[in-house]
C-alpha positions in Angstrom: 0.0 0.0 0.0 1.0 3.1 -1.2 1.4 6.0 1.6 1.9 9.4 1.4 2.6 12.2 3.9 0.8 15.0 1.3 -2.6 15.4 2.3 -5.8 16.4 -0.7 -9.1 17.3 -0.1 -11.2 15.8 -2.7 -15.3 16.0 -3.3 -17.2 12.8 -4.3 -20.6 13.5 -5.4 -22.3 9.1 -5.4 -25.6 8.5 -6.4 -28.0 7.7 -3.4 -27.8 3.9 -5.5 -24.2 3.5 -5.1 -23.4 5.2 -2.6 -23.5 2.4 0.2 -21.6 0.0 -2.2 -18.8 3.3 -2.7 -18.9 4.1 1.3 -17.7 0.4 2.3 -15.3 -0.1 0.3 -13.9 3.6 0.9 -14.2 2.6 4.4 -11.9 -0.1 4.4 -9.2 2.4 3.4 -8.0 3.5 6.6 -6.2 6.8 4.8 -9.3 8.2 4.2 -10.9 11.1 6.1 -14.4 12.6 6.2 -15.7 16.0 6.3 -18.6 16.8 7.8 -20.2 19.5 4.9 -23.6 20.1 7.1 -22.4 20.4 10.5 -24.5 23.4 11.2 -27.9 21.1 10.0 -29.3 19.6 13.1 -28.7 15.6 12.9 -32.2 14.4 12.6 -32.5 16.7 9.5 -30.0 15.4 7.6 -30.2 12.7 4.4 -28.5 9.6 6.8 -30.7 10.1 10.2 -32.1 7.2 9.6 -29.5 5.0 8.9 -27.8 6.4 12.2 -31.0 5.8 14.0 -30.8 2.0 12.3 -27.5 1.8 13.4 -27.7 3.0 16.7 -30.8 0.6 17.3 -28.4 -2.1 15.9 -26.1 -1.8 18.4 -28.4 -1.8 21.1 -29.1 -5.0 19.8 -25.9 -6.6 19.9 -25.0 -5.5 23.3 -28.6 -7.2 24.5 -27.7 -10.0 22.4 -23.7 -10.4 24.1 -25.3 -9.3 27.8 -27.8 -12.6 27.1 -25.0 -14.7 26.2 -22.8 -14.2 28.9 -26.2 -14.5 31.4 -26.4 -18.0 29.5 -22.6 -18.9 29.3 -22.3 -18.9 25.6 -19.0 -18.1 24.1 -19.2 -14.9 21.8 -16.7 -15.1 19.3 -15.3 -11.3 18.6 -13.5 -10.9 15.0 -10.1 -11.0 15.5 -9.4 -7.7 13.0 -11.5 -5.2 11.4 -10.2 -6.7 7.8 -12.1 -10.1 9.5 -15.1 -8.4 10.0 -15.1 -6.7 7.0 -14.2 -10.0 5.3 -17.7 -11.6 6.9 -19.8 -8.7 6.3 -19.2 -8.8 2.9 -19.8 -12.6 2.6 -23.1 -12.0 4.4 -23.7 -9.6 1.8 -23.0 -11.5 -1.2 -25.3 -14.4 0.6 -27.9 -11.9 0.4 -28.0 -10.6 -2.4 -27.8 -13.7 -4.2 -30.9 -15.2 -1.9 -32.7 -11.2 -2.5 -32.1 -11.7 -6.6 -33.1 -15.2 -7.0 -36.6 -14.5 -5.8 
């Protein structure tokens, strides 16, 4: 991997269709940096306050969902890296969409 110590500013305009597809794979760069264009907007205003609702709600999930394993003494298995996790959230993915575009 190629690393610089010069630092650009860039704009990406993504339509709303590709741009989750763009984000995680943009993501998995750790290089990158985001700006925050709309910081003035209040949050539940903005384009994403759902996701980051969905997100959050997600979470909240997981924790309930680790807090009832350890009540129950199941093992939770933690990805090792965040390449890992990627890796499996990508497979789960692909899993979908396959199941999601044979129907």
């Amino acid at each position: 991997m190629f690393r610089s110590e010069e630092m650009a500013l860039y704009s990406l305009d993504i339509s709303k269709d590709d741009a989750w597809e763009v984000m995680n794979q943009l993501g998995k760069n750790s290089t990158l940096h985001f700006l925050d264009l709309n910081q003035r907007e209040q949050s539940y205003n903005r384009a994403y306050a759902s996701y980051i609702k969905r997100c959050d709600e997600a979470e909240r999930r997981a924790r309930y969902i680790e807090e009832q394993a350890r009540k129950f003494r199941m093992p939770v298995q933690k990805a090792k890296s965040l390449e890992e996790l990627l890796g499996i959230v990508d497979k789960m993915l692909k899993e979908r969409n396959k199941v999601l575009s044979s129907s």
